[in-house]
FIKOLDO-591943 format. One line per field, with one value per residue (C-alpha): residue number from 1; residue in one letter; x, y, z. Coordinates in Angstrom, 1 decimal, padded with zeros to 4 digits, m for minus. Layout:
num <- NUM | ...
residu <- a | ...
u <- X | ...
v <- Y | ...
w <- Z | ...
***
This chain:
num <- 1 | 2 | 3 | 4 | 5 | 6 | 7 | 8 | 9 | 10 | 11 | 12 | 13 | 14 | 15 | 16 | 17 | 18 | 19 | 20 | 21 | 22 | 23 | 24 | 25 | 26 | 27 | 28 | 29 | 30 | 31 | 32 | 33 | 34 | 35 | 36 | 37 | 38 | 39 | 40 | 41 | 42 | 43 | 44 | 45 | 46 | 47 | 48 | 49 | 50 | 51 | 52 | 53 | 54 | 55 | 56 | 57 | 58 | 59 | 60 | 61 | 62 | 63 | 64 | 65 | 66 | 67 | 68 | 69 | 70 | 71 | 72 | 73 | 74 | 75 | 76 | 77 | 78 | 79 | 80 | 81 | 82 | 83 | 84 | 85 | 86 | 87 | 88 | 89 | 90 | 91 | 92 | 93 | 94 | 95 | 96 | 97 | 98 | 99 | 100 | 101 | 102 | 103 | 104 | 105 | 106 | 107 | 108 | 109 | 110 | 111 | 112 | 113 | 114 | 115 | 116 | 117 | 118 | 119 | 120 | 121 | 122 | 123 | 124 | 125 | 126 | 127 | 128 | 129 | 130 | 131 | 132 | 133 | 134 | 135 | 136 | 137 | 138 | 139 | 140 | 141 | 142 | 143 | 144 | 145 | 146 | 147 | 148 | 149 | 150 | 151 | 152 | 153 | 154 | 155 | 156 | 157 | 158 | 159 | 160 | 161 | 162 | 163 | 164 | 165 | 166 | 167 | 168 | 169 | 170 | 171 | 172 | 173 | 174 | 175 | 176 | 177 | 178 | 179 | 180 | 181 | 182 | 183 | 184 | 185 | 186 | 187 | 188 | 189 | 190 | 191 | 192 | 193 | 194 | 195 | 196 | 197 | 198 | 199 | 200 | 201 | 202 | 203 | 204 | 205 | 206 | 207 | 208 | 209 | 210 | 211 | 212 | 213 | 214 | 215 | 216 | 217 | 218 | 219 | 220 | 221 | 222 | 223 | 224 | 225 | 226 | 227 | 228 | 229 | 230 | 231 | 232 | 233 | 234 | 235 | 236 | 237 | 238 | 239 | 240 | 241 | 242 | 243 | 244 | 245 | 246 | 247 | 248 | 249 | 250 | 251 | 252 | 253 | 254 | 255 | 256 | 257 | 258 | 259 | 260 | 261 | 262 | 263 | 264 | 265 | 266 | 267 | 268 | 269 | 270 | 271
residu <- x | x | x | x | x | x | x | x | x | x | x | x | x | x | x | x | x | x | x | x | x | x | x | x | x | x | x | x | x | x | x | x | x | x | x | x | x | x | x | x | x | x | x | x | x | x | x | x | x | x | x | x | x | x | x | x | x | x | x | x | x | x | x | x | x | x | x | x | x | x | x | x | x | x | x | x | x | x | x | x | x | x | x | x | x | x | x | x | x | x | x | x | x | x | x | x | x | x | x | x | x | x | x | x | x | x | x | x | x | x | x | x | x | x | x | x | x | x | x | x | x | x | x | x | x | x | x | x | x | x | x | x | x | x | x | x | x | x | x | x | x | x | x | x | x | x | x | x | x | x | x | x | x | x | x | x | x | x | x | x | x | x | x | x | x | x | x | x | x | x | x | x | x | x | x | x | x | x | x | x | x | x | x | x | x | x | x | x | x | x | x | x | x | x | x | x | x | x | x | x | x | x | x | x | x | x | x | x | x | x | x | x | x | x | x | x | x | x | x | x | x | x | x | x | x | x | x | x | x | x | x | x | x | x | x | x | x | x | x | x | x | x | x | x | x | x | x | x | x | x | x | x | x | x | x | x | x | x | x | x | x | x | x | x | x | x | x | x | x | x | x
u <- m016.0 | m017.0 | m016.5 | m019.3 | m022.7 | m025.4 | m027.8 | m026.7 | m023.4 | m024.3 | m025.4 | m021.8 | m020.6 | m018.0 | m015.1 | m015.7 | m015.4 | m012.3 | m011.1 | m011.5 | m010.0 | m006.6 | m006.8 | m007.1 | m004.1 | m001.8 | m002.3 | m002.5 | 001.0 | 002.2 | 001.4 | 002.8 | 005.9 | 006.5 | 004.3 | 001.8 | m000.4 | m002.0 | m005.5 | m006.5 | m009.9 | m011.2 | m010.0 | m011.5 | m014.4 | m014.5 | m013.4 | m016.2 | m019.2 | m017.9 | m017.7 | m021.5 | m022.5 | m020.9 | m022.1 | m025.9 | m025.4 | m023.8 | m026.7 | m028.8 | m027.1 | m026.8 | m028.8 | m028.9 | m027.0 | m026.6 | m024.2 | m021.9 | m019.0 | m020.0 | m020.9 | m017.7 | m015.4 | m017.8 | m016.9 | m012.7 | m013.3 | m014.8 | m011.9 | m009.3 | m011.1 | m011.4 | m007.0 | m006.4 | m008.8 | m007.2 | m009.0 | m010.9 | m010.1 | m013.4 | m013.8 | m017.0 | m016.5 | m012.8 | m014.9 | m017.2 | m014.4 | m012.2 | m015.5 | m016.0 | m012.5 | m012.4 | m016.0 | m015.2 | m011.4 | m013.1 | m016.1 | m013.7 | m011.4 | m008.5 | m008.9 | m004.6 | m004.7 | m007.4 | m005.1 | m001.7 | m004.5 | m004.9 | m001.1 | 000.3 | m002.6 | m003.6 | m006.8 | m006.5 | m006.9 | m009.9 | m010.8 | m013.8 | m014.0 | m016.2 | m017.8 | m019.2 | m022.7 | m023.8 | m024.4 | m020.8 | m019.5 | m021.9 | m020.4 | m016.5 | m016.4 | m017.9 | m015.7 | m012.9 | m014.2 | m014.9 | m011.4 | m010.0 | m012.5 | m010.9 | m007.4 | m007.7 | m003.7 | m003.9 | m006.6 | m005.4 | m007.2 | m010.9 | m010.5 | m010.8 | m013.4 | m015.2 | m014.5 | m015.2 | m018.5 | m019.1 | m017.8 | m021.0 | m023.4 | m022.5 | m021.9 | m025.6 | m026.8 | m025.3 | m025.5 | m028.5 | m031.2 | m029.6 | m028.5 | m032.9 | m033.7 | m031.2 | m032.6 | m035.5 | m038.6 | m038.2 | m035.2 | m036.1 | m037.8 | m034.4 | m031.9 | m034.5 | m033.7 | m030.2 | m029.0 | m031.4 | m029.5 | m025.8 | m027.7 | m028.1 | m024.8 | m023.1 | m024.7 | m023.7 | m019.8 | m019.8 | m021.7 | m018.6 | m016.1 | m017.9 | m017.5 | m013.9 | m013.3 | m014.5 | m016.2 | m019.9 | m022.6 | m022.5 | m021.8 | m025.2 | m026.8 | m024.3 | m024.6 | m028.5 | m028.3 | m025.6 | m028.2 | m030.9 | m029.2 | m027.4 | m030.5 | m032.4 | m029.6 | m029.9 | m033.5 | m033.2 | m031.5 | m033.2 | m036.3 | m034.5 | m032.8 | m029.2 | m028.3 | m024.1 | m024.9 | m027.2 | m024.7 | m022.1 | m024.1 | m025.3 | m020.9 | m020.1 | m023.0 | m021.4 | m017.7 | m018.9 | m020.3 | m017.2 | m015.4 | m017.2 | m017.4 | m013.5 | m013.1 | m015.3 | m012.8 | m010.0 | m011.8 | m012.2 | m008.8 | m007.4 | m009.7
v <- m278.7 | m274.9 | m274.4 | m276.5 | m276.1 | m278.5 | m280.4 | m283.4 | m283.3 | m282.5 | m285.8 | m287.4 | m286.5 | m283.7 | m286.3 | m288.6 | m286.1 | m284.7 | m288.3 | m288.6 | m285.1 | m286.3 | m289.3 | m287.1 | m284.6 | m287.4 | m289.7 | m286.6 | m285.6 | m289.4 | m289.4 | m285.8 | m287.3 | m290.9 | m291.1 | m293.4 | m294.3 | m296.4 | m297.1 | m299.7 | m301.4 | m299.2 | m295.6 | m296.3 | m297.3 | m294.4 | m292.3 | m293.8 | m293.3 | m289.2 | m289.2 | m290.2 | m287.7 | m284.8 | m286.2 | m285.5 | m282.5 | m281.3 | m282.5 | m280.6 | m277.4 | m277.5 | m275.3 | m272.7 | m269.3 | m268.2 | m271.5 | m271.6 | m271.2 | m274.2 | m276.1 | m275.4 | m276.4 | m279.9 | m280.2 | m280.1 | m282.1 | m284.7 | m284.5 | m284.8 | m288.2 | m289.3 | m288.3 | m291.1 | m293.6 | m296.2 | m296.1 | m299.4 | m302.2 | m303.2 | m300.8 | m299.6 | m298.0 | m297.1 | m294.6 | m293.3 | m292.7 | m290.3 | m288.4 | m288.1 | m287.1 | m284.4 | m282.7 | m282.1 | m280.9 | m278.0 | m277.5 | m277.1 | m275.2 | m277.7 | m278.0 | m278.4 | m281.4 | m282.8 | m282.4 | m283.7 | m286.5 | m287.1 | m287.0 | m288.9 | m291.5 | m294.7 | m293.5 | m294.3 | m297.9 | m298.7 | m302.0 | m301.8 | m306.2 | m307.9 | m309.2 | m306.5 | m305.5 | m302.6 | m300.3 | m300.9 | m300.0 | m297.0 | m296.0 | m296.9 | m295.0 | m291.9 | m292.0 | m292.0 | m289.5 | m287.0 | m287.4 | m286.6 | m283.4 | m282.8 | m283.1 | m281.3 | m281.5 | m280.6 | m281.1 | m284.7 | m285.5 | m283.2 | m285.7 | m288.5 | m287.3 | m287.4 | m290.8 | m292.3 | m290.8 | m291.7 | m295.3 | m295.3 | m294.2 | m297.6 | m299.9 | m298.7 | m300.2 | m303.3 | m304.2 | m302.0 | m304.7 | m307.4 | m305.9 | m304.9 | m308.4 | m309.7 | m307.7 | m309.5 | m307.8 | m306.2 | m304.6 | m303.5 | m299.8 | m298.9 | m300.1 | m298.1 | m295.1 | m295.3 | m296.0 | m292.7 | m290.8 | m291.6 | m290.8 | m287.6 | m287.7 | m289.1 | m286.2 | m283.1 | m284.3 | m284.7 | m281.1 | m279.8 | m281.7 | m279.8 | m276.4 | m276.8 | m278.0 | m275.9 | m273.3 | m274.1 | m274.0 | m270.5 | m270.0 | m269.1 | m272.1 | m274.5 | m273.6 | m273.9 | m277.5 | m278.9 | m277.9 | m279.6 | m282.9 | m282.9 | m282.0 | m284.5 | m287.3 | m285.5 | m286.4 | m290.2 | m290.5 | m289.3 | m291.0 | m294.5 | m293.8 | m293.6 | m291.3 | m291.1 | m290.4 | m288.0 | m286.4 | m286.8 | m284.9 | m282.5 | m281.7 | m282.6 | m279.3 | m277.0 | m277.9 | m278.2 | m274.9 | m273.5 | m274.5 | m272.9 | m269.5 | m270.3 | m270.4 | m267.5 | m265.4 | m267.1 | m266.1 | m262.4 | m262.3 | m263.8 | m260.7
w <- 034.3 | 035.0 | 030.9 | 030.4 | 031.6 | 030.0 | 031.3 | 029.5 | 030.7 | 034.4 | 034.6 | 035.3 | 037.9 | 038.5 | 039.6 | 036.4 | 034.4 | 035.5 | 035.3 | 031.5 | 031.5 | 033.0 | 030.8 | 027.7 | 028.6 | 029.7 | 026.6 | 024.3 | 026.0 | 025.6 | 021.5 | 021.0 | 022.8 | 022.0 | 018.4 | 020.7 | 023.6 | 024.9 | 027.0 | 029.5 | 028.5 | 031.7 | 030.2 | 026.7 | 028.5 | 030.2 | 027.4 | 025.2 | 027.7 | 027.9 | 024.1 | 023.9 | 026.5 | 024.7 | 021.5 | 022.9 | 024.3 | 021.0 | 019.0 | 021.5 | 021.4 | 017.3 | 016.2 | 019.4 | 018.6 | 021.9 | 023.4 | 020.4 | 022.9 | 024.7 | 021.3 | 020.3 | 023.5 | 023.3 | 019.9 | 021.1 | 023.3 | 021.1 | 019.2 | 021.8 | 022.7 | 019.3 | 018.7 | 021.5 | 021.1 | 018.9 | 015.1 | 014.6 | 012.6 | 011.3 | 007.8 | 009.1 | 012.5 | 011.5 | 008.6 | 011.4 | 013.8 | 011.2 | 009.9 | 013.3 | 014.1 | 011.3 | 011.9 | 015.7 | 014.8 | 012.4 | 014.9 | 017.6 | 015.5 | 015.3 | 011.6 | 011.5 | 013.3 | 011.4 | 008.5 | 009.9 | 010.9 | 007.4 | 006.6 | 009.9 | 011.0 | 008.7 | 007.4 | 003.9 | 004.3 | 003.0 | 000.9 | m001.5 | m002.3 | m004.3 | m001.3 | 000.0 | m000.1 | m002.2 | 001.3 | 002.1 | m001.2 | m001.0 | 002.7 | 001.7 | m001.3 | m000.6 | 003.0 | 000.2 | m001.9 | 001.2 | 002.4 | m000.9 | m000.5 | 002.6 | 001.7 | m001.9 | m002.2 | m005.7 | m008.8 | m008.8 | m005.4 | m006.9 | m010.0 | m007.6 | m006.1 | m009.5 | m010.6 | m007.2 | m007.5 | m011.3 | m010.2 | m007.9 | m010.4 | m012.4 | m009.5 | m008.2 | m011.7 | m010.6 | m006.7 | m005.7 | m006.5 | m005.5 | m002.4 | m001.9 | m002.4 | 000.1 | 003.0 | 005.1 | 005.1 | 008.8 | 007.9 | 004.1 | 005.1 | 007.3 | 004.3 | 001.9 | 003.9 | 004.8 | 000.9 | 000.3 | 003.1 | 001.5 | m002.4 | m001.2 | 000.5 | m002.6 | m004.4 | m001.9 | m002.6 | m006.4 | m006.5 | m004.1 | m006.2 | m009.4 | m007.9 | m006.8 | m010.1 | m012.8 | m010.0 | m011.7 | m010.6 | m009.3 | m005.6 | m004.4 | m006.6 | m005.0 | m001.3 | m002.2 | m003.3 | m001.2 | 001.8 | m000.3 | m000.3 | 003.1 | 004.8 | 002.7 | 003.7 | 007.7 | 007.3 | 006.4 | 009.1 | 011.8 | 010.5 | 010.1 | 013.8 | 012.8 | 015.5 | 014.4 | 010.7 | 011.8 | 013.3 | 010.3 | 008.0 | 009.7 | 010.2 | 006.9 | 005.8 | 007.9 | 006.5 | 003.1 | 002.9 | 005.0 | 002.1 | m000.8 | 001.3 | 001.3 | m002.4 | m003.2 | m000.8 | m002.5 | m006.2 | m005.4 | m003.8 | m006.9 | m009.2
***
């Protein structure tokens, strides 16, 4: 893998990797041919050991300016992976696996396939029951509300945006408590951070869906605050250990403030 060179990833070995690369192109190939493919239990093995490598080494190379080529062909790469893998069933790791999906499509710059991935694939899907816990609301319904950010097909998808975010603001009134109180003691300092992670998170997408909106607060103001709460939410994480939302945020910043640099270029086109 000459186009690669990271200590993290030297670890496997030459062979393996080109092994998951042959699986990749072939079942990549296979979808783009007959609208599927699938993997033995052994290649999504495989597949899902070399998606956690390149996941390190892309945590690692974040914030260096002088490996952005390698960052970005780790971050295709990711995203080839994740196109093939089949999406989960379970709510939570299918949400995880399309953030996932969409952040390494735009850092890779394959941000048309992450949204034909929103029009093709079955990522809509998401049921918010009464039987779920107030975290999983939390998690479910700002997924939703990110998507819509995502997709912004028209004003209708930004107003959804809103009221899945206003919807949260009542609900927290209601199942936060309760939810507290349920936890066992052990556990109560990591659910404390991880609802303050997606607060913050919650926060950074009704302050995008605000500017795209109505275009207030002012540019500068909102690239200011959506760093505030992202980094804030970036933070919780890394303190309570949740390595993959750790890595969520910190993509969902940089596409958040890819977008409002977007609509300030579209703005002074427009004067």
């Amino acid at each position: 893998m000459a186009e690669i060179n990271h200590w993290i990833v030297n670890e496997i070995s030459e062979e393996v990797l080109k092994q998951a690369e042959e699986i990749v192109n072939k079942k990549r190939f296979e979808k783009k041919i007959f609208r599927r493919a699938e993997l033995s239990k052994e290649e999504q093995g495989l597949l899902e050991k070399i998606l956690e490598v390149y996941e390190l080494a892309i945590i690692d190379l974040w914030n260096s300016k002088n490996s952005q080529y390698t960052f970005s062909v780790l971050s295709k790469k990711c995203s080839d992976i994740l196109q093939i893998i089949p999406i989960p069933l379970d709510d939570i790791e299918k949400i995880k696996h399309i953030l996932k999906f969409m952040i390494y499509s735009y850092l890779g710059k394959k941000w048309e396939s992450a949204k034909r991935f929103l029009i093709e694939e079955d990522v809509w899907k998401i049921k918010v029951g009464n039987e779920d816990s107030w975290d999983r609301i939390l998690l479910k319904k700002t997924f939703l509300a990110t998507l819509y950010l995502l997709r912004k097909n028209s004003q209708e998808d930004l107003n959804k945006v809103i009221k899945l975010i206003n919807e949260l603001h009542e609900e927290q009134k209601v199942y936060e408590k309760k939810y507290l109180e349920s936890v066992e003691l052990e556990f109560k300092k990591g659910a404390v951070l991880e609802l303050a992670s997606f607060y913050h998170y919650a926060k950074s997408i009704e302050i995008l869906g605000k500017f795209m909106l109505e275009g207030e607060p002012n540019s500068e103001r909102v690239l200011s605050e959506l760093e505030y709460h992202l980094e804030k939410a970036i933070k919780f994480c890394d303190v309570s250990g949740n390595f993959e939302f750790f890595l969520i945020f910190q993509g969902l910043l940089t596409i958040f403030k890819k977008i409002v640099f977007i609509s300030i270029r579209r703005i002074m086109k427009e004067n």
